[in-house]
C-alpha positions as CSV (number, residue, x, y, z in Angstrom):
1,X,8.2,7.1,29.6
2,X,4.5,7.8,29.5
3,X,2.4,4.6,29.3
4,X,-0.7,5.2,26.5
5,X,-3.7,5.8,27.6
6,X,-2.2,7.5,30.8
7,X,-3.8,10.8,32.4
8,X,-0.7,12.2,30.6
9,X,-1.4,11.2,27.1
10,X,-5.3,11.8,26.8
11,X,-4.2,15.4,28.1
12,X,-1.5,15.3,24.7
13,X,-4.4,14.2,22.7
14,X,-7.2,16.4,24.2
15,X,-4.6,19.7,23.6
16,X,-4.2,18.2,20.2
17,X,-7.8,17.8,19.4
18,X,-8.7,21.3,20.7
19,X,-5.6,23.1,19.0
20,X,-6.3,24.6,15.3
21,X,-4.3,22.3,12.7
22,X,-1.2,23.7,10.7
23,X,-2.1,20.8,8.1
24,X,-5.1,18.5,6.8
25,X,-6.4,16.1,9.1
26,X,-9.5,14.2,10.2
27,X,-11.3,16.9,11.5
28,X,-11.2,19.0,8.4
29,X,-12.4,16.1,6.4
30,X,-15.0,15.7,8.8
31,X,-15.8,19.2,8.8
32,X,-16.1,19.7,4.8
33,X,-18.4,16.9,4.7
34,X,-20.9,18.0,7.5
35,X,-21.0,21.3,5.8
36,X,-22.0,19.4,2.0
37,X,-24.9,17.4,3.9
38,X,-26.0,20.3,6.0
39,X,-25.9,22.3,2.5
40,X,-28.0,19.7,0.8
41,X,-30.7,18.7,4.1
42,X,-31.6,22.2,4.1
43,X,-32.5,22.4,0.3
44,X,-34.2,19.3,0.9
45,X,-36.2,21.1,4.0
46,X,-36.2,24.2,1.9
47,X,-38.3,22.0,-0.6
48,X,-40.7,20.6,2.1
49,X,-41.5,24.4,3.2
50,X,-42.4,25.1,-0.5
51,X,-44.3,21.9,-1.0
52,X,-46.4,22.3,1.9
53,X,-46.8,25.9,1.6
54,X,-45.7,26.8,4.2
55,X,-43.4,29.5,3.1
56,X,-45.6,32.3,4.9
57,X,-45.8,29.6,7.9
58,X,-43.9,32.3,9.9
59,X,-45.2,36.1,8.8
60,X,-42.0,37.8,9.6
61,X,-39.0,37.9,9.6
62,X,-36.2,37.4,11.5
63,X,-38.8,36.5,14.1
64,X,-41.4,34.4,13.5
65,X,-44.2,36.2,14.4
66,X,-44.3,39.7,15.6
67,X,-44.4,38.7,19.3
68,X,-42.5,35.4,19.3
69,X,-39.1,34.3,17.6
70,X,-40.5,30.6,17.3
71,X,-43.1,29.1,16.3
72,X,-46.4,28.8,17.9
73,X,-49.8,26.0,18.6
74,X,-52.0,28.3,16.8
75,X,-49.4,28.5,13.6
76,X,-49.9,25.0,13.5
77,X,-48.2,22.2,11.0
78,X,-46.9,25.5,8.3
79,X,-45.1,27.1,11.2
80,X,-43.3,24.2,12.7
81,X,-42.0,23.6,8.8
82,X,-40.7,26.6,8.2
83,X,-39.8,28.1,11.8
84,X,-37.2,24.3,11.6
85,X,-36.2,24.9,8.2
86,X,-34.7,28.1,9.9
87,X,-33.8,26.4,12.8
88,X,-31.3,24.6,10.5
89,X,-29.6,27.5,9.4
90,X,-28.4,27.6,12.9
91,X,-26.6,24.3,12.4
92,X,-25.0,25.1,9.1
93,X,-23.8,28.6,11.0
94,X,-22.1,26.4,13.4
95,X,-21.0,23.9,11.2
96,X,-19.1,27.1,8.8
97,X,-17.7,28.6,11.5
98,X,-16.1,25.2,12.9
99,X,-14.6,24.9,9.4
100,X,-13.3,28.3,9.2
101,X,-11.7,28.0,12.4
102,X,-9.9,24.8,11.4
103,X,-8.5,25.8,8.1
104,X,-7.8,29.8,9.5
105,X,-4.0,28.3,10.1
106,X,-3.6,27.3,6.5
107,X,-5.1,30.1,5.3
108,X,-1.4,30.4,3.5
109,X,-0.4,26.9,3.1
110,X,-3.6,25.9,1.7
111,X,-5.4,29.2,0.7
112,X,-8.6,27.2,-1.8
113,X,-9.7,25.7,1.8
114,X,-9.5,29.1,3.5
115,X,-11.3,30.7,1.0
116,X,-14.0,27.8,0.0
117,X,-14.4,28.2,3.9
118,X,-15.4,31.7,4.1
119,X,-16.9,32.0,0.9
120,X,-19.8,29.1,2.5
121,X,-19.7,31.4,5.8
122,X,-19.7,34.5,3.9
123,X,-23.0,33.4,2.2
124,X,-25.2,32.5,5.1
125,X,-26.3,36.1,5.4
126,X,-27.0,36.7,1.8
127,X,-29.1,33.6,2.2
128,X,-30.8,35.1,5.3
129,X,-31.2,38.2,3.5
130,X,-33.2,36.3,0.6
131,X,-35.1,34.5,2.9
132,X,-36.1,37.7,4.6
133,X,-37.5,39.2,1.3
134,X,-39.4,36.3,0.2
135,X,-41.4,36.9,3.2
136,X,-41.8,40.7,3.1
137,X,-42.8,39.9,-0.7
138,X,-45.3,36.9,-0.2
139,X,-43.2,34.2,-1.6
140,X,-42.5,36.0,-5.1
141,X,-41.3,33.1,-7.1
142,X,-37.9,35.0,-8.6
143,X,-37.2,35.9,-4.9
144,X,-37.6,32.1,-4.0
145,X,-35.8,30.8,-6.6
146,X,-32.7,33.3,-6.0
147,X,-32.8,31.2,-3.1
148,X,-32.7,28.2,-4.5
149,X,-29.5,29.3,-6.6
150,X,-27.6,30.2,-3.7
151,X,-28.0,26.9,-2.3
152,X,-27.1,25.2,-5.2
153,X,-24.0,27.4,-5.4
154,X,-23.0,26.3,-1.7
155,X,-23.5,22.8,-2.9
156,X,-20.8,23.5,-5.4
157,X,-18.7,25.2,-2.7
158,X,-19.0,22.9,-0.2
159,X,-18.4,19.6,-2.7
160,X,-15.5,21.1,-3.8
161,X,-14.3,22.0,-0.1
162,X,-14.6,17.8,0.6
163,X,-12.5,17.2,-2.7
164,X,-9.7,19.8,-2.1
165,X,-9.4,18.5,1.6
166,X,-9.1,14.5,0.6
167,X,-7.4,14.8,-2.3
168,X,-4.9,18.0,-1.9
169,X,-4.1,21.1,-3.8
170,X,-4.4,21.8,-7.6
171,X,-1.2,21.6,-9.1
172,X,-0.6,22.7,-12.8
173,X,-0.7,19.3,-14.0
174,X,-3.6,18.6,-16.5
175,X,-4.9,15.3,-16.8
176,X,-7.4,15.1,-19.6
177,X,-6.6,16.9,-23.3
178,X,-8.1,19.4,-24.5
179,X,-11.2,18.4,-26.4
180,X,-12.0,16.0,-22.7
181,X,-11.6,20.0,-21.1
182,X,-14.1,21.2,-23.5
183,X,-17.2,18.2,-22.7
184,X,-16.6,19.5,-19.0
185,X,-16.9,22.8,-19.9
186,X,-20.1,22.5,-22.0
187,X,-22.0,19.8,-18.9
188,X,-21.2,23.0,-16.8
189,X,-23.5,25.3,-19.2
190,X,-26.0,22.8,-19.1
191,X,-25.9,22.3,-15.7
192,X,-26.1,25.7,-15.3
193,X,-29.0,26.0,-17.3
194,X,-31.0,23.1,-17.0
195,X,-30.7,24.1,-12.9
196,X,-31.8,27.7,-14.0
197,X,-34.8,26.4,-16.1
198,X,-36.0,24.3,-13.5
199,X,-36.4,26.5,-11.0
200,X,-39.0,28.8,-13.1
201,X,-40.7,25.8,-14.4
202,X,-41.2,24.7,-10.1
203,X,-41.8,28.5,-9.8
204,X,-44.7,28.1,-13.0
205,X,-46.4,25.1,-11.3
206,X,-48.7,24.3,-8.6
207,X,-45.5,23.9,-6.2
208,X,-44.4,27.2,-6.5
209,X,-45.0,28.1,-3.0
210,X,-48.4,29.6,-3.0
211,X,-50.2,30.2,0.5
212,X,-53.7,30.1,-0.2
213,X,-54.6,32.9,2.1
214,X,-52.4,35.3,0.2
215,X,-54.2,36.5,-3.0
216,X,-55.3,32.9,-3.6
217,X,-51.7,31.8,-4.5
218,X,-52.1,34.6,-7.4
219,X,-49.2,36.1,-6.4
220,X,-47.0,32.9,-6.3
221,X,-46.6,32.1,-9.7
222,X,-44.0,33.4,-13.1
223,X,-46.8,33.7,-15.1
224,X,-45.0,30.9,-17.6
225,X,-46.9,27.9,-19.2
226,X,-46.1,25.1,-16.9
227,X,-46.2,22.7,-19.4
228,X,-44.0,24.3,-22.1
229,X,-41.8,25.0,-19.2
230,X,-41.6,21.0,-18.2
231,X,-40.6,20.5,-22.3
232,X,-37.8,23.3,-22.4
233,X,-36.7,21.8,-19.1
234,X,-36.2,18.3,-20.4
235,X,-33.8,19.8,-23.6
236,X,-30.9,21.0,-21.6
237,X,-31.5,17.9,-19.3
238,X,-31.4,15.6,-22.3
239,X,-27.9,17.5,-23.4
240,X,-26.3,17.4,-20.2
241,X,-27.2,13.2,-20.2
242,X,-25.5,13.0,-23.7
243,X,-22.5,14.9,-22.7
244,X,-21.9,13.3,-19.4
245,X,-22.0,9.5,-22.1
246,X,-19.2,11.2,-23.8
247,X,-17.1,11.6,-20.8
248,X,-18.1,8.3,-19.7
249,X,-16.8,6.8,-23.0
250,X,-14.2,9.1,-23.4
251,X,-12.4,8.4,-20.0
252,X,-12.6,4.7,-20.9
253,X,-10.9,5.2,-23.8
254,X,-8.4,7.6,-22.4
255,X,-7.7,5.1,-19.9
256,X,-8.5,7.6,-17.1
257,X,-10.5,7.2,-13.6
258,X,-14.2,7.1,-14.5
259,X,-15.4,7.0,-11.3
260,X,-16.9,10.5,-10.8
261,X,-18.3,10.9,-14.5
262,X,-19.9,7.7,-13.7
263,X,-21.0,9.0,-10.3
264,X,-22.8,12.7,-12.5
265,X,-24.6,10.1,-15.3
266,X,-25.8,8.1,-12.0
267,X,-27.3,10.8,-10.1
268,X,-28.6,12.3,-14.0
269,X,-29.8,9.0,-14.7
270,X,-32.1,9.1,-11.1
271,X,-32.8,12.4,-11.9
272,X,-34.0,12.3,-15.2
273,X,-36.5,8.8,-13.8
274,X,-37.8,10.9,-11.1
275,X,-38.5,14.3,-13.2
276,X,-40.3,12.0,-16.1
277,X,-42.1,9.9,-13.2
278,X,-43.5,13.2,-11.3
279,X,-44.7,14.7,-14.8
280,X,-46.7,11.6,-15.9
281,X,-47.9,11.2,-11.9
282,X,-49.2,14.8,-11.1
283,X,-46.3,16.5,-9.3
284,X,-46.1,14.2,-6.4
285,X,-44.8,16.3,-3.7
286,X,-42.6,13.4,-2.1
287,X,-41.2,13.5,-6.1
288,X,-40.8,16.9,-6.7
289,X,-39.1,16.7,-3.6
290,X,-36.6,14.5,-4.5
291,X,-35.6,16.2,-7.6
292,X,-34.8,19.4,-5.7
293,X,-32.1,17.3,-3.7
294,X,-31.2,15.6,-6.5
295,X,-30.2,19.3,-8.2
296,X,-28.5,19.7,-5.2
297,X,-26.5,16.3,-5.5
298,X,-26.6,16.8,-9.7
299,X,-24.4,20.5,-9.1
300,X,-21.8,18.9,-6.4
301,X,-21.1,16.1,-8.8
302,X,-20.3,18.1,-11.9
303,X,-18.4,20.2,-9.7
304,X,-16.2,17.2,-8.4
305,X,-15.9,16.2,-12.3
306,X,-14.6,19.4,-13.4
307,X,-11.5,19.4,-10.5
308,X,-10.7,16.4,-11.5
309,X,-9.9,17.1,-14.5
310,X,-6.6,19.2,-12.7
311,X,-4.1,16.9,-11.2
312,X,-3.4,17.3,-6.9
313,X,-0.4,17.1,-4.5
314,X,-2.5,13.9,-2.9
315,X,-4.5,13.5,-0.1
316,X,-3.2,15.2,3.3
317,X,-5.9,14.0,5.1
318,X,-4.3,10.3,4.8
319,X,-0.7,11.2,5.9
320,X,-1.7,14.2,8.4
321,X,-2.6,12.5,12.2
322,X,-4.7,15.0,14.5
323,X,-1.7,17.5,15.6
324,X,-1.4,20.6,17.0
């Protein structure tokens, strides 16, 4: 009989550790939620290179100068920000292919991790890509907020990688009615939208990125009225708050779990204080900030509201040990 903690069994864990799991376990939890946080540090770092204007802090691209791939003295504070904003994207490369790797072996067993998996891998070179021609183009703001929309997509895709790996597989069971189906539905437009309209009214403002020895910043800006942007921005904001109420209410009354439309009307709640508190403060950059990661948070919530409106075969991560 082999005693535990014998030479014998940490060599039966260590194989197990190492080997790529058949089923859900504790690494694939793991995994899924380094690759949300990853996702949503680097929109927060994406937002510090912006803020700082330091999107032209490295010249070129994909090194960051002509004669060095990492920053240098004389590039000072602008090309430390953005030279370790890209430094990041080394970490979330690792951290997709780790997942990939891990759920490969279910890729028939559980095909949505499989393909939420590759889809996040899939994306880091359209990302790369993007980031690329916001340089070649000075920081054009529709180039820059393309950007931002893939990242908020891979907030989306990496939320609902963390829910499908704690909580199982859809199954065909629905667990709201049909009018409930339709709320979700309608705070997913205005997600969509009020996400969409804020990035051209940050793209309008005085935090759109500009470098001040390109053009003056000229060439950093939409051309849009900031401050009719800020207003259009608040309606679809104001919508999604209301709708988010109704779900609130409604799963109360429906005697369902209320926990994650509670969790999207806290995060709106913050997010609506912190947009109205930057507009009445002069665009803090600490604030504006904060509300780019708080899109970031705002999409991966909604997205964990709408799968859970879909019933699951329970969580595999519970009953599934580390195995080989």
């Amino acid at each position: 009989m082999t005693r535990v903690g014998s030479p014998v069994d940490q060599d039966v864990r260590s194989q197990r550790w190492w080997s790529l799991p058949r089923a859900v376990d504790q690494r694939v939890v793991v995994l899924a939620w380094a690759s949300f946080v990853v996702e949503v540090i680097l929109i927060g770092t994406g937002g510090l290179v912006r803020l700082t204007a330091s999107g032209l802090g490295c010249p070129t691209w994909p090194k960051c100068t002509a004669d060095s791939l990492v920053s240098t003295p004389e590039m000072g504070i602008h090309g430390v920000i953005e030279f370790g904003n890209r430094l990041l994207t080394f970490v979330l490369v690792v951290v997709a292919i780790a997942m990939f790797l891990l759920v490969v072996r279910m890729r028939r067993t559980r095909p949505e991790l499989f393909w939420l998996a590759f889809a996040q891998g899939a994306a880091i070179p359209v990302q790369a890509v993007i980031g690329g021609i916001s340089v070649k183009t000075n920081l054009n703001p529709f180039v820059v907020g393309l950007h931002f929309v893939v990242s908020a997509a891979l907030t989306s895709v990496t939320a609902a990688l963390v829910y499908r790996a704690m909580r199982g597989p859809r199954t065909a069971d629905r667990t709201v009615p049909r009018w409930y189906r339709g709320v979700v539905g309608g705070t997913i437009a205005a997600v969509v939208v009020t996400v969409l309209v804020g990035i051209l009214t940050t793209g309008s403002g005085p935090h759109a990125g500009a470098d001040e020895a390109v053009d003056g910043g000229r060439l950093h800006r939409t051309g849009f009225d900031p401050a009719l942007m800020e207003h259009l921005h608040a309606v679809p904001a104001y919508v999604l708050f209301a709708l988010t109420l109704v779900l609130v209410v409604g799963a109360v009354r429906l005697r369902l779990s209320s926990k994650w439309a509670l969790l999207l009307l806290v995060v709106e709640f913050v997010q609506i204080a912190v947009g109205l508190t930057q507009a009445r403060t002069g665009l803090p950059v600490g604030l504006v900030g904060t509300h780019m990661v708080l899109a970031g948070l705002l999409v991966g919530a909604t997205t964990v509201v709408a799968l859970s409106t879909r019933g699951t075969a329970g969580s595999q991560a519970v009953r599934e040990p580390i195995a080989g």
